[in-house]
C-alpha positions as CSV (number, residue, x, y, z in Angstrom):
1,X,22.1,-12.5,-40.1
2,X,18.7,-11.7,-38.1
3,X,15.5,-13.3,-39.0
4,X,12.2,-13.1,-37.4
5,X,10.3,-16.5,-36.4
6,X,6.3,-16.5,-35.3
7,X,5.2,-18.5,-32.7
8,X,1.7,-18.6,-32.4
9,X,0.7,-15.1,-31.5
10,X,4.2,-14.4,-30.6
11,X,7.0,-12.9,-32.8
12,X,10.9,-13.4,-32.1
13,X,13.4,-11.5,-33.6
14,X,16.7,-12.8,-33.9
15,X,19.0,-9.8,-34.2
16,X,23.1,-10.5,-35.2
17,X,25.5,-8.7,-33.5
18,X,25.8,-6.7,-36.4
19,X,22.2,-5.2,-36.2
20,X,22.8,-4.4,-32.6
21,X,25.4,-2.1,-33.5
22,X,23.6,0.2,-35.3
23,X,21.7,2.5,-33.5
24,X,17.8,2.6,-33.5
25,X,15.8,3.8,-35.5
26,X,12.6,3.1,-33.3
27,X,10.7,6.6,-32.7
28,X,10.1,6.7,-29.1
29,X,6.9,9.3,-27.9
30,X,8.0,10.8,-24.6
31,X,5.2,13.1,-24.6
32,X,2.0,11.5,-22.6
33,X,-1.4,11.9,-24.2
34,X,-4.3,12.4,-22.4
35,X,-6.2,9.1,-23.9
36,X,-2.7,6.8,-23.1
37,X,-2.7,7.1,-19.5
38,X,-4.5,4.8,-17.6
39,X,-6.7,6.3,-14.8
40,X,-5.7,5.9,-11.7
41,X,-8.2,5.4,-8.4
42,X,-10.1,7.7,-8.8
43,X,-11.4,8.6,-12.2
44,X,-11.8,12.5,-13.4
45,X,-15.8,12.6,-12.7
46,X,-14.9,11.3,-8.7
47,X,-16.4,7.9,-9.3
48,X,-14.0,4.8,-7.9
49,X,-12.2,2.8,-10.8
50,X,-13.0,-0.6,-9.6
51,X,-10.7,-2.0,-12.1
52,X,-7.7,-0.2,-11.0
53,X,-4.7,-1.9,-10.9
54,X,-4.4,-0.3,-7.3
55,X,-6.3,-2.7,-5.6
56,X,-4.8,-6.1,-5.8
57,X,-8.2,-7.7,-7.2
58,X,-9.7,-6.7,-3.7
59,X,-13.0,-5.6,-5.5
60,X,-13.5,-9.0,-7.1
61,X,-12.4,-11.7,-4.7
62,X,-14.8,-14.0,-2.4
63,X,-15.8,-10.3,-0.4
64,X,-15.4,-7.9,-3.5
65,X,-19.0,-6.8,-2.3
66,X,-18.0,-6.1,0.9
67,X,-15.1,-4.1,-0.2
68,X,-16.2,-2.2,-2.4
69,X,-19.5,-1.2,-0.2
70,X,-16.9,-0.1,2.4
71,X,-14.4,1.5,0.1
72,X,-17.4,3.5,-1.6
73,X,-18.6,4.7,2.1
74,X,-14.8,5.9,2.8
75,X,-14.8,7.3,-0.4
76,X,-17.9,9.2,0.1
77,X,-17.8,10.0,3.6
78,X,-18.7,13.6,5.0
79,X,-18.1,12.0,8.7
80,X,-15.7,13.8,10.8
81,X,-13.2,12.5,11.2
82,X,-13.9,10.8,7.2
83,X,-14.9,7.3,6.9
84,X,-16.5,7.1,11.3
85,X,-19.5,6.7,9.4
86,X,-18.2,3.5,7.9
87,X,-17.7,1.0,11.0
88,X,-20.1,-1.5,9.9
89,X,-20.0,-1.9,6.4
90,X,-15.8,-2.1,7.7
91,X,-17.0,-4.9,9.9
92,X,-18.7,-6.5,7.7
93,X,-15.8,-6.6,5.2
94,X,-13.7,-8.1,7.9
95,X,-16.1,-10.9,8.9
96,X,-16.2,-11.8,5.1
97,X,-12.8,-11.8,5.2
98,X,-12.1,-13.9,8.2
99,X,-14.0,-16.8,6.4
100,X,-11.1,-17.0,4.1
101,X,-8.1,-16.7,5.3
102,X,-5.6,-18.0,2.6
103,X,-6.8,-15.9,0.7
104,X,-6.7,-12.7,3.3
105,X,-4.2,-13.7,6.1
106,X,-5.1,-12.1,9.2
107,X,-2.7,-9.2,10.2
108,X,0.0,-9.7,12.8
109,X,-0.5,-8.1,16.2
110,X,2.6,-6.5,15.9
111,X,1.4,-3.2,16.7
112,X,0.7,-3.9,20.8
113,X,4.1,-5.3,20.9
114,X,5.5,-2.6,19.0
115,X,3.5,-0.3,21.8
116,X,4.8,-2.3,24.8
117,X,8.4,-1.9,23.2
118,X,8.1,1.8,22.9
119,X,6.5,2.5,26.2
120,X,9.2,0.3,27.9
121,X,12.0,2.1,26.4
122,X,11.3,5.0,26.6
123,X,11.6,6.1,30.4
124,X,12.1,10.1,29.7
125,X,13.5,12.6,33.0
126,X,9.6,14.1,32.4
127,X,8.2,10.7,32.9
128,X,10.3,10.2,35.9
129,X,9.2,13.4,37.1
130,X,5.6,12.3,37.4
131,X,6.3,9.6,40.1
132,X,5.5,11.7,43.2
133,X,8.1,11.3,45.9
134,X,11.2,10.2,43.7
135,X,13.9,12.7,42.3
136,X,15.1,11.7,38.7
137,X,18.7,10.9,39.0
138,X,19.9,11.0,35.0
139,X,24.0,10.7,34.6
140,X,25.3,13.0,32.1
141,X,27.8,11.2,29.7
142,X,30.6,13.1,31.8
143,X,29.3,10.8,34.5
144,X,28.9,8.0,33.1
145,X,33.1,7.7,31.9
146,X,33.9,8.0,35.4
């Protein structure tokens, strides 16, 4: 036997086994309509949609006016390469940021060690070609077994 109970603004339905047996009869509109889908980023006239769901509440936090001044100058850049134009209002944003950093943890410096990593490894015969006076000696896997 089902039954439906409010609570509050809420509504449960309590469905039997015997209801969920039968198939559905909901009516289910796979076709999208213009007016039901939410705007992304960028709306249709080019402007920024602030409230976008896209941005993690970064245009409203403690430096949502720093953001959004340096998201608006990427966003509007004609600088080659885009967004060179935008180093200070960038700066600025990260200054603001730096003031609170539980809210915006500071980035690990994993990319020099990443660097280091890579440029260790990765000893290539055309690298050892550039040291002057030494002859790359590389053993082919034939080599290598005996």
């Amino acid at each position: 036997m089902s039954y439906c109970k409010e609570e509050g603004k809420d509504q449960v339905i309590f469905a039997s086994k015997d209801d969920m047996v039968l198939p559905s009869k909901a009516i289910i509109n796979l076709e999208e309509d213009e007016e039901d889908q939410q705007p992304g980023l960028i709306l249709a006239n080019g402007d920024i949609n602030w409230d976008c769901p896209c941005l993690g509440g970064m245009a409203t936090g403690p430096c949502g006016t720093e953001f959004r001044s340096a998201f608006s100058c990427f966003h509007y850049s004609q600088a080659e390469p885009k967004g060179s134009d935008c180093y200070d209002a960038f700066l600025t944003m990260q200054q603001c940021m730096g003031q609170y950093p539980e809210l915006y943890p500071p980035a690990k410096e994993q990319v020099s060690e990443e660097l280091d990593q890579l440029a260790s490894a990765s000893a290539t015969e055309d690298d050892l070609a550039q040291i002057p006076g030494e002859t790359p000696q590389l053993q082919t896997s034939e080599e290598e077994k005996s």
